[in-house]
Backbone as ProteinMPNN parsed JSONL, in Angstrom:
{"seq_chain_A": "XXXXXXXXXXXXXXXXXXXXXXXXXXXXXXXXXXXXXXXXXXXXXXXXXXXXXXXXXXXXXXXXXXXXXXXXXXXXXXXXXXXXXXXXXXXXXXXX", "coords_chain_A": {"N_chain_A": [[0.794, -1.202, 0.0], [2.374, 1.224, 0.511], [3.114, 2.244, -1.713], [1.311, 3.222, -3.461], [-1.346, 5.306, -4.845], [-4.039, 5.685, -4.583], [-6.429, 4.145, -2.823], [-8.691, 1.803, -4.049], [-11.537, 0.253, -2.256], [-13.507, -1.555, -0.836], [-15.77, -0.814, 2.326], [-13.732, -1.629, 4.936], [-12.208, -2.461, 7.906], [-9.774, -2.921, 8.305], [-8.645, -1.716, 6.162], [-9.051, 0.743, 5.795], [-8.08, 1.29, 7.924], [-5.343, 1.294, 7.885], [-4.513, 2.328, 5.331], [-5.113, 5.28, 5.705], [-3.799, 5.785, 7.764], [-1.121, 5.584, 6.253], [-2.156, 7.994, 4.855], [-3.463, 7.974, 2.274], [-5.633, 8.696, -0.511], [-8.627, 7.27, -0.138], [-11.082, 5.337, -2.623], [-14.262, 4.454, -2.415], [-16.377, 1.991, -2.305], [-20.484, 1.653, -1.192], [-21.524, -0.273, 0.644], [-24.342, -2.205, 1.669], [-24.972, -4.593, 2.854], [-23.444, -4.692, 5.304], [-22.77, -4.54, 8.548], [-20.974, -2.234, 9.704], [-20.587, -0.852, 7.982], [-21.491, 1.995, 7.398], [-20.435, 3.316, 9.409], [-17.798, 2.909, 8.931], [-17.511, 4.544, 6.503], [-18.201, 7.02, 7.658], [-16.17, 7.525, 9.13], [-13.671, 7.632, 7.763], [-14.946, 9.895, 5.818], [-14.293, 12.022, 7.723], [-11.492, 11.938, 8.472], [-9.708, 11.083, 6.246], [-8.815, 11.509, 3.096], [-11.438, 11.26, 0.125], [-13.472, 8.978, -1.679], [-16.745, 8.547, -2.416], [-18.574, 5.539, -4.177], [-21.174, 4.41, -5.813], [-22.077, 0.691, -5.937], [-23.034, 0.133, -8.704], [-21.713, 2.059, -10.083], [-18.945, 1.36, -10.259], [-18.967, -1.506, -10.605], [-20.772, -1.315, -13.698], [-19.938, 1.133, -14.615], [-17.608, 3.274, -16.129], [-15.374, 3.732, -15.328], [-14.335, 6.422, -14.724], [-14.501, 7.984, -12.299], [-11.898, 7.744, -11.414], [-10.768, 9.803, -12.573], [-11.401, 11.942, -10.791], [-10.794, 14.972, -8.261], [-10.572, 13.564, -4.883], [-12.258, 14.283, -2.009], [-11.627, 16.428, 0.694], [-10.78, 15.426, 4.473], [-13.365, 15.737, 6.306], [-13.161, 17.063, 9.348], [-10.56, 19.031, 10.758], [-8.842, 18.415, 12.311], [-6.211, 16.064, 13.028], [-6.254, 12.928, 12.854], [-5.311, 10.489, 15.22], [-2.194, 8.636, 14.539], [-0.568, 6.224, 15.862], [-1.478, 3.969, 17.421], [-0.848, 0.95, 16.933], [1.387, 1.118, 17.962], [1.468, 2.406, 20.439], [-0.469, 0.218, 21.734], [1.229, -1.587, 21.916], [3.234, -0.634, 23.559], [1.672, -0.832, 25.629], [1.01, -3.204, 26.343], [3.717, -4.339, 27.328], [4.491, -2.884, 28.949], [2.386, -3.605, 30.907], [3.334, -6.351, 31.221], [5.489, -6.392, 32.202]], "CA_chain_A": [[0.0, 0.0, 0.0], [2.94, 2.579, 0.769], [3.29, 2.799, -3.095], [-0.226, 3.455, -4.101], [-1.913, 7.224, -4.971], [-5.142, 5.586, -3.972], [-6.63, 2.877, -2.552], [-10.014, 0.988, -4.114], [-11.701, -0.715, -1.834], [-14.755, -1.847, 0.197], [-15.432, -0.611, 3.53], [-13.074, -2.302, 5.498], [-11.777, -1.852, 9.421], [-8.175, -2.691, 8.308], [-7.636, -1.401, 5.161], [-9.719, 2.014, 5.724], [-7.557, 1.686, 9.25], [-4.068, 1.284, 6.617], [-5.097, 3.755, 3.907], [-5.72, 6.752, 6.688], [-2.417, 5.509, 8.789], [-0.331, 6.038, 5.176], [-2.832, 9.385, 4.29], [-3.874, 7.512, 1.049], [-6.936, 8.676, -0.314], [-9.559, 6.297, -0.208], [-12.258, 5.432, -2.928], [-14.637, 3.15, -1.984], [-18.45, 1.597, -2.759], [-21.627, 1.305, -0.533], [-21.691, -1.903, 1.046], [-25.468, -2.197, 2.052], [-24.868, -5.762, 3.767], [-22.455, -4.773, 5.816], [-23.453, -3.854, 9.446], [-20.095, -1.629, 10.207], [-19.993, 0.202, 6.418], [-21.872, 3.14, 7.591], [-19.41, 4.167, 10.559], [-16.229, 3.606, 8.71], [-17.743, 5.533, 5.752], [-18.249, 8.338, 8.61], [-14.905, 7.724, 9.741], [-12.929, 8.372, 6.273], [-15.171, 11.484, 5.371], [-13.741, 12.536, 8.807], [-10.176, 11.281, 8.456], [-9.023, 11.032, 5.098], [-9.699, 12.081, 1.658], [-11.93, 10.116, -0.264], [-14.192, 9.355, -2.981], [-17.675, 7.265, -1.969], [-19.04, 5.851, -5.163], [-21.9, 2.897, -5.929], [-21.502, -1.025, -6.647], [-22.973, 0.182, -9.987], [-20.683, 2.972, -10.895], [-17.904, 0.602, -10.292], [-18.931, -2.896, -11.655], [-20.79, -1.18, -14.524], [-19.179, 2.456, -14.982], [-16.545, 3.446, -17.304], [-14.262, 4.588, -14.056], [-14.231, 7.839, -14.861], [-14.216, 8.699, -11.128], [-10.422, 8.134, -11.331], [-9.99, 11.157, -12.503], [-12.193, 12.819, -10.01], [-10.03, 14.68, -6.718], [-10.89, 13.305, -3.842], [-13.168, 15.193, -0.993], [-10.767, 16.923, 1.99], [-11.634, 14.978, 5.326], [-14.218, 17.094, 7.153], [-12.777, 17.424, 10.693], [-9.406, 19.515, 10.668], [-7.608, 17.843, 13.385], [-6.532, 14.705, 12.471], [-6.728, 11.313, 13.98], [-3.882, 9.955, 15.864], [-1.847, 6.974, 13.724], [0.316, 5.628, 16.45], [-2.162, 3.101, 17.422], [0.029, -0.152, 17.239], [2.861, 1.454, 18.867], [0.744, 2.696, 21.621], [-1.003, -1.21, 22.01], [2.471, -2.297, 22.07], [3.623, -0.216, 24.809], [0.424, -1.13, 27.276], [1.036, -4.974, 26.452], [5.086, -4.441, 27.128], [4.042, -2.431, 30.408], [1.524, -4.518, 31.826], [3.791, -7.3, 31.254], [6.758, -5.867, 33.245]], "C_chain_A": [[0.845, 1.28, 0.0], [3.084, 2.94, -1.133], [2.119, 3.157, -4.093], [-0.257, 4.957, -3.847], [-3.037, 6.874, -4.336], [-5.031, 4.014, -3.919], [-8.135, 2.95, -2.94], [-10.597, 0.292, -3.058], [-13.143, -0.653, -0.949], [-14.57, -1.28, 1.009], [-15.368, -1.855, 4.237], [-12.527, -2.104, 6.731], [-10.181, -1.111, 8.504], [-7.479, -2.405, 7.059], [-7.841, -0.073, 5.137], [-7.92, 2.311, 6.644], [-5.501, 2.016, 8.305], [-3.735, 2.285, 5.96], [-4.752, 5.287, 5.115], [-4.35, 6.818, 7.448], [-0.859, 6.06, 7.887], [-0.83, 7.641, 4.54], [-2.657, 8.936, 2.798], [-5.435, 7.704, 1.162], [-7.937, 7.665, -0.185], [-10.754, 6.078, -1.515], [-13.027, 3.965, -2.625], [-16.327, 3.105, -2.329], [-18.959, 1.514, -1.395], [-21.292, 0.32, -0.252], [-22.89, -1.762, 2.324], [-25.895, -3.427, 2.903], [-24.105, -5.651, 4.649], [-22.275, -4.496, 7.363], [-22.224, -2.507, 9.896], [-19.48, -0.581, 9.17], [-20.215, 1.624, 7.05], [-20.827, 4.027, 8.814], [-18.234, 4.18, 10.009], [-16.464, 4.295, 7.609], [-17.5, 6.956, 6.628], [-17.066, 8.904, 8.817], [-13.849, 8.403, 8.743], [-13.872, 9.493, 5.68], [-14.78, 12.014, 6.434], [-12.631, 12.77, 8.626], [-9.002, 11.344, 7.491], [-9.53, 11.746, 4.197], [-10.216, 10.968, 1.012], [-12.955, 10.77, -0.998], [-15.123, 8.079, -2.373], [-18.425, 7.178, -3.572], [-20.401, 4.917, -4.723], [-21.689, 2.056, -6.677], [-21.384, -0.215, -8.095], [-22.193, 1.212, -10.54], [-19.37, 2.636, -10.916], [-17.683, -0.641, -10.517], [-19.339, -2.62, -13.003], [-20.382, 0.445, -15.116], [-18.064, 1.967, -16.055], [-15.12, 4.023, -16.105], [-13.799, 5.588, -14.132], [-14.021, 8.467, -13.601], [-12.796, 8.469, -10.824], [-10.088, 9.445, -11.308], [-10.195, 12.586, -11.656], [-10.311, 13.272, -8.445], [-11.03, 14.324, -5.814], [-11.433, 14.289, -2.736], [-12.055, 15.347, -0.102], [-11.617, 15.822, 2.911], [-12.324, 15.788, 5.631], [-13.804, 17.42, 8.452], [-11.172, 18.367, 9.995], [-8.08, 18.99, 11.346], [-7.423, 16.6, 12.953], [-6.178, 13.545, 13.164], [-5.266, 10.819, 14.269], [-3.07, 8.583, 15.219], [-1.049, 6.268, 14.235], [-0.546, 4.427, 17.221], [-1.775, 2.038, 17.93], [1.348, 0.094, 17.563], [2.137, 1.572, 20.434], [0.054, 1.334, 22.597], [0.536, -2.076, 22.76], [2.735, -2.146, 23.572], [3.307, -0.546, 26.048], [1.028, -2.599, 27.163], [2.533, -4.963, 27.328], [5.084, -3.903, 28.49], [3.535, -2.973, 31.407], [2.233, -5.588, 31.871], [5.065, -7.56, 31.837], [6.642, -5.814, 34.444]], "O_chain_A": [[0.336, 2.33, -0.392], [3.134, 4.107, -1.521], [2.181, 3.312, -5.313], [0.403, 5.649, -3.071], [-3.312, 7.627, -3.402], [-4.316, 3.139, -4.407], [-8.865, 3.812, -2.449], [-9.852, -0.669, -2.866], [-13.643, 0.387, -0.521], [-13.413, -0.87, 1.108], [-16.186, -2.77, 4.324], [-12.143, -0.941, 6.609], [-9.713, -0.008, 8.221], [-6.303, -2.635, 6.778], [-6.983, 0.569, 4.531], [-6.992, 3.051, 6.315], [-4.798, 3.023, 8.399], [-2.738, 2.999, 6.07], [-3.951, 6.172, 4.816], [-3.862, 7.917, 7.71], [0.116, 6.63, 8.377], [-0.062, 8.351, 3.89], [-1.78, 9.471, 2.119], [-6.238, 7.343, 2.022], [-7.097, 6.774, -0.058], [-11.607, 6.945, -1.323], [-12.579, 2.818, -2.607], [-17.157, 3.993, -2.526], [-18.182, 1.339, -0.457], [-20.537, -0.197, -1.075], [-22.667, -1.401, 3.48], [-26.933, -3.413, 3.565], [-23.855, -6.774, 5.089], [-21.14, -4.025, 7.435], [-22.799, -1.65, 10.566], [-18.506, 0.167, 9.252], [-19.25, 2.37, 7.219], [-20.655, 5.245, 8.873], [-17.459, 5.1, 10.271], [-15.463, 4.985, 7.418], [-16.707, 7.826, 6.268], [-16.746, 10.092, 8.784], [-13.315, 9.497, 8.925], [-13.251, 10.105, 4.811], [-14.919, 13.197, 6.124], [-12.416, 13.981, 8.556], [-7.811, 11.555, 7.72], [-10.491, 12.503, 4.327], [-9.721, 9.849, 1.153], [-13.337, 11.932, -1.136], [-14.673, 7.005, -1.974], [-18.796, 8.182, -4.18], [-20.677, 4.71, -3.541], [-21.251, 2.198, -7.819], [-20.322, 0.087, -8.64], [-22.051, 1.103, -11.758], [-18.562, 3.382, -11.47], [-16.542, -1.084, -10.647], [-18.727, -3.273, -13.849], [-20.709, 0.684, -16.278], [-17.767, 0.889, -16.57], [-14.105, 4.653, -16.404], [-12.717, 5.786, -13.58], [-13.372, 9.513, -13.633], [-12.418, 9.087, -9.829], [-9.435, 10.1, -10.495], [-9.638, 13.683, -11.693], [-9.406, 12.573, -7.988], [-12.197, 14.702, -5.916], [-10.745, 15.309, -2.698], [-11.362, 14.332, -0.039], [-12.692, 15.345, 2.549], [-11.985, 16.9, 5.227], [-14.341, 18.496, 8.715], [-10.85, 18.249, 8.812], [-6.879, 19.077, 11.092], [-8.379, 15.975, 12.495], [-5.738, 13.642, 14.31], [-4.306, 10.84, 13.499], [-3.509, 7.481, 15.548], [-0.51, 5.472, 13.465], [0.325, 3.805, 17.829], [-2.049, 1.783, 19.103], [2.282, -0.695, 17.424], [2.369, 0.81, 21.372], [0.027, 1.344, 23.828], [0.716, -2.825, 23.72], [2.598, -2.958, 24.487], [3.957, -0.616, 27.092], [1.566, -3.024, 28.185], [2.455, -5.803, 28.225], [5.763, -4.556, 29.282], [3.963, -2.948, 32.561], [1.815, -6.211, 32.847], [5.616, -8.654, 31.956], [7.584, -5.431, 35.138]]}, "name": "protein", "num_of_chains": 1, "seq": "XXXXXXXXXXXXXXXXXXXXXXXXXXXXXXXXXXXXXXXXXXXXXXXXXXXXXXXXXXXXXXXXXXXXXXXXXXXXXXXXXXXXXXXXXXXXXXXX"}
């Protein structure tokens, strides 16, 4: 992923959580089965930049939204990406 301009992809915990950790934009589809789409959608118009499309403008489109830029996140401050350093630390602490 560090060599990508964007990332395609479903909403996903750990690739949204990836994408946002590298500041790769995101584009990504609806996923209407999904019970956890709608919050990390929330989370990357927050977080990252990104492009939300639908299934059908990306199984039957012409992908023209390539060439689209990507939306700014909407918050200004931005989300903390030390995460699995920080996990580390508590495990490495508590275990001392």
């Amino acid at each position: 992923m560090p060599i990508c301009g964007r990332v395609i992809s479903k909403p996903g915990y750990s690739t949204f959580a990836e994408a946002t950790r590298l500041e790769l934009p995101i584009i990504t589809i609806t996923r209407d089965n999904f019970a956890e789409a709608n919050l990390l959608l929330e989370g990357i118009k927050n977080y990252n930049q990104y492009q939300i499309i639908t299934p059908t403008e990306f199984f039957q489109g012409n992908w023209d939204f390539l060439h689209n830029t990507p939306q700014p996140p909407q918050q200004l401050q931005p989300i903390a990406k030390d995460g699995n350093e920080t996990i580390a630390k508590a495990v490495i602490d508590y275990l001392q």
